[in-house]
C-alpha positions as a printed Julia matrix, in Angstrom:
470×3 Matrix{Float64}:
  87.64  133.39  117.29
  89.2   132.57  113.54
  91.54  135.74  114.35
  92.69  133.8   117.75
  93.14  130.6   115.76
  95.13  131.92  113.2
  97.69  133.5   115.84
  98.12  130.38  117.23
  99.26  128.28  114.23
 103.07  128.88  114.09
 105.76  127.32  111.3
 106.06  124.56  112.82
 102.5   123.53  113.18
 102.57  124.34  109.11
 105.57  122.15  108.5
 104.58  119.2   110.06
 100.81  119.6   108.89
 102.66  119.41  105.13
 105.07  116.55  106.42
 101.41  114.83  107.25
 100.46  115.49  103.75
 103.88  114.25  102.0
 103.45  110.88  103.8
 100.18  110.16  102.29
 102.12  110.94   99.18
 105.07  108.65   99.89
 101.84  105.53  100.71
 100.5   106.11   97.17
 103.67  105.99   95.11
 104.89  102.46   97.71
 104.64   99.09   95.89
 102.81   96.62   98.31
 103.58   93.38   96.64
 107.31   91.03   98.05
 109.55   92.55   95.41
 111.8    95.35   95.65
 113.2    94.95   99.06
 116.72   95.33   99.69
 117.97   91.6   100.88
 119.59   93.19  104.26
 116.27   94.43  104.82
 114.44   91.43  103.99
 116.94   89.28  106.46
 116.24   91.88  109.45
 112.46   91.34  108.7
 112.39   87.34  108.18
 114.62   86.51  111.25
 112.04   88.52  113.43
 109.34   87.36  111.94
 110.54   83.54  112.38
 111.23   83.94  116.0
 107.23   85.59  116.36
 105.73   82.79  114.14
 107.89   80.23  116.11
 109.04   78.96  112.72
 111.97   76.95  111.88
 113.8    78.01  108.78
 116.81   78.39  107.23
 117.12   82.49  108.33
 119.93   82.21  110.8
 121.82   80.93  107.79
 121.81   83.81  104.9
 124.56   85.9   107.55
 124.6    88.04  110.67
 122.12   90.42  110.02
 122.71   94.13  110.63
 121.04   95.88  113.69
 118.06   96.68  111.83
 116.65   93.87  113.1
 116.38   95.23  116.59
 114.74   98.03  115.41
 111.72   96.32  113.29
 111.41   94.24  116.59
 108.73   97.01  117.14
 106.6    96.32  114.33
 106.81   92.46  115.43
 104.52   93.1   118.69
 100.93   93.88  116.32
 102.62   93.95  112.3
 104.26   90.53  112.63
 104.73   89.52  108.63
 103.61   92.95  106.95
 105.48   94.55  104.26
 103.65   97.64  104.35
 104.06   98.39  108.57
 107.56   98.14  108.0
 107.55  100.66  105.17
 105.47  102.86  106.96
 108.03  102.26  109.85
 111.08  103.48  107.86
 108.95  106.69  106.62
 108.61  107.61  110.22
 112.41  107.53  110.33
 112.47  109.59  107.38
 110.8   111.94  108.97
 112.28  111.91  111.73
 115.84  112.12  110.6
 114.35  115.36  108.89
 112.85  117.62  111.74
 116.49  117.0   113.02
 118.54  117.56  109.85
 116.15  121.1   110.1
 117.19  121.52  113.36
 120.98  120.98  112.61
 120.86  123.48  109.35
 118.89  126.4   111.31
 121.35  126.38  114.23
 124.8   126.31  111.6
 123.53  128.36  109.34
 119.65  129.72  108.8
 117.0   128.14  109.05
 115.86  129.46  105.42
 118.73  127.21  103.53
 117.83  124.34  106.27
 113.8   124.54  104.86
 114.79  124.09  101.39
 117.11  121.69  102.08
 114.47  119.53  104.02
 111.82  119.95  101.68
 114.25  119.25   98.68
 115.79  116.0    99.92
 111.94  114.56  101.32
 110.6   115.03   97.63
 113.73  113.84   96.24
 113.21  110.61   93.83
 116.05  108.8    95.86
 114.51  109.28   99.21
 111.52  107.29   97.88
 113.44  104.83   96.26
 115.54  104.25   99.58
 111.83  103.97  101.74
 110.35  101.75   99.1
 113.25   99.32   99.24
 113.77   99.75  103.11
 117.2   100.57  102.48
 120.19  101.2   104.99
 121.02  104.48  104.01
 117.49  105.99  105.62
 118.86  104.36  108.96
 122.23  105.52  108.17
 121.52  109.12  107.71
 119.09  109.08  110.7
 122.74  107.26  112.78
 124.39  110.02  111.5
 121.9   112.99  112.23
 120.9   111.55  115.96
 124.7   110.96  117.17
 125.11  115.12  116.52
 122.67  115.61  118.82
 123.81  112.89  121.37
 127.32  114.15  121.58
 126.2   117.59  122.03
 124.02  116.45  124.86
 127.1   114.76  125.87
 129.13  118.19  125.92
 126.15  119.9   127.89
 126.53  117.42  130.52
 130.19  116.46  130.4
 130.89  116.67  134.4
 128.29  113.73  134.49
 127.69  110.23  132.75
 124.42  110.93  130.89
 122.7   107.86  128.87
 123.06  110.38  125.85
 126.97  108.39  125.82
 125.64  104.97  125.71
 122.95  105.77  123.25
 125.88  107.1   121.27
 127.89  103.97  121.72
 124.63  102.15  120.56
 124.43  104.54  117.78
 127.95  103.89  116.55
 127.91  100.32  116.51
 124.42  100.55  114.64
 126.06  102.24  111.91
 129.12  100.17  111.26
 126.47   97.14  111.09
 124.5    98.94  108.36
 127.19  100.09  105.41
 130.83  100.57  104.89
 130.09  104.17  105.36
 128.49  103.91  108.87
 132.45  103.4   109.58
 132.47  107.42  108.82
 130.92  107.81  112.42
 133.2   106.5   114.84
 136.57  107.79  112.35
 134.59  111.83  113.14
 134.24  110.7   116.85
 138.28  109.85  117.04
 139.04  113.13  114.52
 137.55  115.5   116.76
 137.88  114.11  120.33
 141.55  113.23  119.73
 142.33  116.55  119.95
 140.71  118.31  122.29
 142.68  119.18  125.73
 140.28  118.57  129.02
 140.84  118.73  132.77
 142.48  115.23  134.19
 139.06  113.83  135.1
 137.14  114.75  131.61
 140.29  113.57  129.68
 140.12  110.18  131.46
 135.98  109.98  130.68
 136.51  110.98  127.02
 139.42  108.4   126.78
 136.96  105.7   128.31
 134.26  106.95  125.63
 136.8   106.38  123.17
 137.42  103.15  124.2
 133.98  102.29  124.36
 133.02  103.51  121.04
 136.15  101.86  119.32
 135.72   99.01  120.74
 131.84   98.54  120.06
 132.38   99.7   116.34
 135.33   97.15  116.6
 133.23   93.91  117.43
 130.07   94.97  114.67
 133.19   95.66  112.05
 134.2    91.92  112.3
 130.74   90.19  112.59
 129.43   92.27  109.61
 133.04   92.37  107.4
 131.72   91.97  104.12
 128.71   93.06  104.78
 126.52   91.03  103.08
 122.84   91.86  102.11
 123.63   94.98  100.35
 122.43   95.55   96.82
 124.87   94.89   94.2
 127.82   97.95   93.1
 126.82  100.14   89.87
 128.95  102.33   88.38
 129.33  105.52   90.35
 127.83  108.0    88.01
 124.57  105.84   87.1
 124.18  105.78   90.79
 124.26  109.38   91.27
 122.41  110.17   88.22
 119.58  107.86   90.11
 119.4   111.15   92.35
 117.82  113.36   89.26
 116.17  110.7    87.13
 115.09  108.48   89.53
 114.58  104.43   89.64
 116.63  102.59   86.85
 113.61  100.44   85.96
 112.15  102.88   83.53
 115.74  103.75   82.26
 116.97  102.45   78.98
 120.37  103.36   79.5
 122.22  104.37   83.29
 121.68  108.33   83.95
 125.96  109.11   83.29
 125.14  112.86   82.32
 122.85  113.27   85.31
 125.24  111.8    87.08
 128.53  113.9    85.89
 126.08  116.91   86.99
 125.6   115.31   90.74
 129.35  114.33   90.85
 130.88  117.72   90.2
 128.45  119.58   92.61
 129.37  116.84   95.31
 133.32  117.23   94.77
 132.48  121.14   94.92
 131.08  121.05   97.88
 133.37  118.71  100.12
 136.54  120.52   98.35
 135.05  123.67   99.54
 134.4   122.04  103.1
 137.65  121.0   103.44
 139.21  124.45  102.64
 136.98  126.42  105.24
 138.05  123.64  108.05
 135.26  123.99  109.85
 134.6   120.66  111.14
 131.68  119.39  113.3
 130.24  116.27  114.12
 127.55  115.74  111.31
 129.01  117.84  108.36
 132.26  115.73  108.76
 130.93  112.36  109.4
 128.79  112.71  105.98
 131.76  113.66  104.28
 133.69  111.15  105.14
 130.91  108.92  104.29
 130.75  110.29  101.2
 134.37  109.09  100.36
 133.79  105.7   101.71
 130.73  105.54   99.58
 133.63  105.7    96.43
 134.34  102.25   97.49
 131.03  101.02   97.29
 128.63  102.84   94.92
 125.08  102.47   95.36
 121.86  104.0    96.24
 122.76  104.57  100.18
 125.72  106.36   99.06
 123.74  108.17   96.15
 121.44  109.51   99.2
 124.15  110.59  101.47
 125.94  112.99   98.47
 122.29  113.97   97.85
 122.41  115.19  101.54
 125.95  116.89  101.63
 125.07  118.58   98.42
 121.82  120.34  100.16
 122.8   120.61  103.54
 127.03  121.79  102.73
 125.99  123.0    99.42
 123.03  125.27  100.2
 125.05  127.56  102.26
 128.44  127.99  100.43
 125.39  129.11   97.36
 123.53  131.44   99.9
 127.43  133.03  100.79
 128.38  133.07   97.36
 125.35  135.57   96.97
 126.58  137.67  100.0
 129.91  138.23   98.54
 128.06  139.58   94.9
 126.88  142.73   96.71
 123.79  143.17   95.1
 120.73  144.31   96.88
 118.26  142.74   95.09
 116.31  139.34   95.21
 117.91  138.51   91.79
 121.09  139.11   93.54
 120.42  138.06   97.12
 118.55  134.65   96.0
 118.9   134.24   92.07
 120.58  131.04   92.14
 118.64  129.4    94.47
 115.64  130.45   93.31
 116.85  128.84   89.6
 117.95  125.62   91.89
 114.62  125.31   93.31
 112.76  125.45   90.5
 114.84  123.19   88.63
 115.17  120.87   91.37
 111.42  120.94   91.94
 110.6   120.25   88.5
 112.69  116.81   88.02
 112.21  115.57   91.3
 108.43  116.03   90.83
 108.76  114.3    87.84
 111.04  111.28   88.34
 108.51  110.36   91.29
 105.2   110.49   89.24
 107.51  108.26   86.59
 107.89  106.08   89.95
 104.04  105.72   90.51
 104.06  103.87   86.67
 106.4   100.84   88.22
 103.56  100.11   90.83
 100.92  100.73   88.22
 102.46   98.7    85.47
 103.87   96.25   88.24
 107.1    96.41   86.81
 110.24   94.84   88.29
 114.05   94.84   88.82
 115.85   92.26   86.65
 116.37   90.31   90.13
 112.72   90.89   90.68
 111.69   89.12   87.29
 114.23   86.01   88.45
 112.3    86.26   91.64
 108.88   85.89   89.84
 109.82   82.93   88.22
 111.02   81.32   91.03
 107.72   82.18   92.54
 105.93   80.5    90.0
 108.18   77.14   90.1
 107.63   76.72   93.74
 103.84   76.98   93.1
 103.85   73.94   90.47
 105.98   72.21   92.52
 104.07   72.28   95.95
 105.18   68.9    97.66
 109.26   69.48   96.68
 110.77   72.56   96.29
 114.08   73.91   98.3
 115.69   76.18   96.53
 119.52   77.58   97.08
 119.39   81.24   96.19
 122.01   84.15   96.07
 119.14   86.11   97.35
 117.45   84.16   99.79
 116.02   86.46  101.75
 114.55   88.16   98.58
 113.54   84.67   97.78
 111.64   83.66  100.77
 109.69   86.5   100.5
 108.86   86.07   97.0
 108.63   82.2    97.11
 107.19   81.81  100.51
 108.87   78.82  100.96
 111.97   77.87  102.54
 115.0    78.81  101.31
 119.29   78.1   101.06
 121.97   80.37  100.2
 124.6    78.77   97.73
 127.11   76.48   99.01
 130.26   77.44  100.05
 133.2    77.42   97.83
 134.97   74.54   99.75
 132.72   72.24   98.27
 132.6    73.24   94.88
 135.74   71.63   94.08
 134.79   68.02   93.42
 131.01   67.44   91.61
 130.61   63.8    94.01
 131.33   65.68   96.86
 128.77   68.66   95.59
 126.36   66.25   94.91
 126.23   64.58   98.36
 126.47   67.98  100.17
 123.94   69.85   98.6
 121.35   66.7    98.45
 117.83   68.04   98.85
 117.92   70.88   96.64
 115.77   71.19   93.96
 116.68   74.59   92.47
 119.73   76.68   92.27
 119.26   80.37   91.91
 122.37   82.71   91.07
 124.26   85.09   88.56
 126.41   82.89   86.74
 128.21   86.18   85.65
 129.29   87.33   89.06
 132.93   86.44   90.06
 132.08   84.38   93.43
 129.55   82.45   90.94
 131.99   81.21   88.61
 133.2    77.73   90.44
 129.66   77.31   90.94
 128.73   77.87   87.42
 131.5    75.45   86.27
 130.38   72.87   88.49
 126.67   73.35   87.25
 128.01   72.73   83.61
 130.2    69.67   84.52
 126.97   68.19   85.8
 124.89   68.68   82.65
 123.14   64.95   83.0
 121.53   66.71   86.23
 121.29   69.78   86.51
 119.18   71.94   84.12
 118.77   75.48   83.26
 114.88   75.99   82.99
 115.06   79.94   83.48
 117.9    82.2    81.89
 117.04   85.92   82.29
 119.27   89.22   82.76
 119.51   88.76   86.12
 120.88   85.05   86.29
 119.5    81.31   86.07
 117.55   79.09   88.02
 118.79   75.4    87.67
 116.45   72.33   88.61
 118.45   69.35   89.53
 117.12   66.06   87.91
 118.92   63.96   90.36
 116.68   60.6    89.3
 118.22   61.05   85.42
 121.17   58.36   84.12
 124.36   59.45   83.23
C-alpha cells in the first residue's frame, strides 16, 4: 500500500506541497497593521472598498487608479476592508506567476535551471518585500509571464479568433496601467509581429491585433501618464542592492556594493542576450523592462532584474559549464552549486532580518509621518481633514477622510489659497520634494496660520490655526 503511494507522488505533487509550505512562511514574516502599503495599492483597495461600504469619500480624487483595482474586486465579494485577504491575494499571484515562469524555463531551456530559478526568486528578500507592500511589480511580472502563454495560444490557433487575443489585449493594457515598464509589453508585441510574413488573411488579423493592442495600451498610457501612486525613485544601485540585503528599514546606509554586484550581473546578462539574438516573447519583454526600469528605479524594477538575472542568467552559467569540458560535477555544476549556496544563505537571511520589522513594529520614514498623523486625527475627533501627499496611505492609517494637496494653480496667491483650501485642518507633504516647493513657500508666507506641529525625515504635517490674528 505505502509502496503504491509512493509511486504515485510525482515532482510536481512535491513542488507544490513545498509551495504550500513557503506560503505559510510568506503569512508569518507579513506585517498586518495599515502601514507599508504601496499608495497605488492602497488607492485600488480604498476605491473598491468605498463603492462596497457605499461610502462617500474623497477616493475618486487621489488619480485614476491602475487596473489593479479590477482585480481586488474579488476580494470585495466576502474580504471587503481586509489588509491581510488582499495580501494573501497577491501571494496567490506570486505563485502563480511562478508555476508558469517554471513552465517557461523547462520548455527554453531545462527544467533543472528553471527549478532553481523558481525556488531562488520565491525565497528572494525582494519578492517578500514586493507581497508585503502589494506592489505592482508582482502583477507586472505575472502581465508579463501570462501574455507568453496567451500569444502562444494565439499562434496554436491562428486560423481562428480565440479569447486567448482579447485576454492578451486585456493583458497589455493592464500592464501599461501598472508601471512605466509594463510599456515593455506591447513595444515586444510590435518587435516581433512587425516582422513576421503571413498569408493575406493572417496578415490582415495580426494587423487588426496590432491595432487593437496599440490602441488599448494607447488609451491606459494617457489616463495613467505620470503614473501616480508609485513609491518614490532611489538611487539605482540602493535599489538593486535591496535584492541581496533586503528591506532598507534595518539599513543604516543604502546597499551600493550589493548593488554594484546585482548591476554588473544584470548588464551581463542582457549584453549577452542581445548578442545571441534569440528573441521571444517573455525573455525580451523583461529586458526591455529592465531598461525602462533605468528611468524609474525602484523596487518593481529591482524585482524584474532579479528575474532576468535567474531566468537569462541561469542558462548562459549552465552553457558556460558545457563549453569547460569537464566531466565532473565540479565542472558540470561548480558555479551554480557556489551560486546556490551563496544565494541561499543571504536570502535566508535578509528575510529572517525582515521578520524583526513586524516584531519590533518598525516603520518606513513615511510610515512614522503616517503614525503621527494617526495620532492627531485621534485627539482631534470632531475636526480633522487632512490634505496629504499620500492620501491613500493616509486614509488607511488615519481612518478618516482624506485630500491630496492642492494643485499648483492655486498656490500662487496665499488669499486665494486660503479660500480654496478652507476646511482643512492639516497639511501633510515633503517640503523637500520639487512639486512641494510652491507649496512649502506658501506654507511659510502664512506663518500667523499655519503651523508645523510634526517635522520628521519624511516631511511635515502643518495644522492651520485659521481663528489666529494676523
Amino acid at each position: 500500500m505505502l509502496s503504491k503511494i509512493i509511486d504515485s507522488i510525482q515532482p510536481r505533487h512535491i513542488g507544490l506541497l513545498a509551495m504550500c509550505g513557503l506560503a505559510f512562511l510568506y503569512m508569518a514574516l507579513f506585517r498586518y497593521d495599515s502601514y507599508g502599503i504601496e499608495e497605488g495599492a492602497a488607492r485600488a483597495l480604498l476605491i473598491n472598498w468605498s463603492i462596497i461600504d457605499k461610502v462617500a469619500n474623497a477616493t475618486a480624487l487621489f488619480g485614476i487608479p491602475d487596473l489593479r483595482s479590477l482585480m481586488f474586486i474579488f476580494l470585495d465579494i466576502h474580504w471587503a476592508g481586509s489588509l491581510p485577504a488582499a495580501k494573501m491575494f497577491t501571494l496567490f499571484m506570486v505563485f502563480a506567476t511562478a508555476l508558469m515562469l517554471y513552465r517557461w524555463g523547462e520548455n527554453n531551456d531545462s527544467a533543472e535551471t528553471s527549478t532553481i530559478a523558481t525556488a531562488l526568486l520565491l525565497i528572494a528578500p525582494i519578492t517578500v518585500m514586493q507581497v508585503d507592500s502589494i506592489s505592482s511589480g508582482v502583477f507586472l511580472l505575472f502581465c508579463f509571464i501570462c501574455a507568453f502563454w496567451l500569444e502562444k495560444m494565439y499562434d496554436d490557433n491562428r486560423h481562428t479568433l480565440p479569447g486567448s487575443i482579447f485576454m492578451l489585449i486585456l493583458i497589455s493594457a493592464f500592464a501599461v496601467s501598472l508601471h512605466p515598464m509594463g510599456l515593455a509589453l506591447p513595444i515586444a508585441l510590435l518587435l516581433l509581429w512587425l516582422p513576421k510574413k503571413d498569408n493575406l488573411v493572417d496578415s490582415k488579423k495580426r494587423r487588426n491585433l496590432m491595432i487593437g493592442i496599440g490602441s488599448s495600451s494607447m488609451v491606459l498610457l494617457i489616463m495613467r501618464w505620470g503614473w501616480s501612486g508609485l513609491e518614490s525613485q532611489g538611487g539605482h544601485l540602493a535599489s538593486l542592492g535591496a535584492i541581496l540585503s533586503g528591506s532598507p528599514i534595518l539599513q543604516a546606509t543604502p546597499p551600493i556594493g550589493y548593488g554594484l554586484i546585482v548591476a554588473s550581473l544584470l548588464s551581463f546578462t542582457i549584453a549577452v542576450y542581445i548578442y545571441r539574438r534569440y528573441f521571444e516573447l517573455f525573455s525580451l519583454t523583461l529586458v526591455i523592462a529592465c531598461l525602462i526600469g533605468l528611468l524609474r528605479p525602484d523596487t518593481s524594477w529591482a524585482l524584474m532584474a532579479l528575474t532576468c538575472i535567474l531566468f537569462l542568467g541561469l542558462p548562459m552559467l549552465t552553457a558556460l559549464h558545457r563549453k569547460t569540458g569537464i566531466q565532473n560535477l565540479i565542472g558540470q555544476r561548480g558555479l551554480i552549486l557556489i551560486l546556490i549556496v551563496v544565494c541561499t544563505s543571504i536570502f535566508t537571511s535578509a528575510d529572517k532580518h525582515y521578520r524583526m520589522i513586524s516584531q519590533l513594529k518598525l516603520k518606513s520614514d513615511v510610515d512614522y509621518l503616517l503614525t503621527s498623523a494617526a495620532a492627531i486625527a485621534n485627539e482631534n475627533k470632531d475636526e480633522f481633514i487632512i490634505a496629504s501627499q499620500w492620501p491613500a496611505r493616509t486614509m488607511l492609517a488615519t481612518k478618516r477622510d482624506v485630500l491630496p494637496l492642492p494643485p499648483q494653480r492655486i498656490l500662487k496667491d496665499a488669499t486665494i489659497f486660503s479660500e480654496k483650501t478652507a476646511g482643512i485642518t492639516h497639511f501633510m507633504f515633503d517640503p523637500n520634494a520639487t512639486k512641494n516647493k510652491a507649496l512649502a513657500r506658501i506654507s511659510a508666507s502664512l506663518g500667523h496660520q499655519m503651523e508645523a506641529i510634526e517635522l520628521l525625515p519624511a516631511g511635515v504635517i502643518i495644522q492651520v490655526n485659521r481663528g489666529k490674528p494676523n
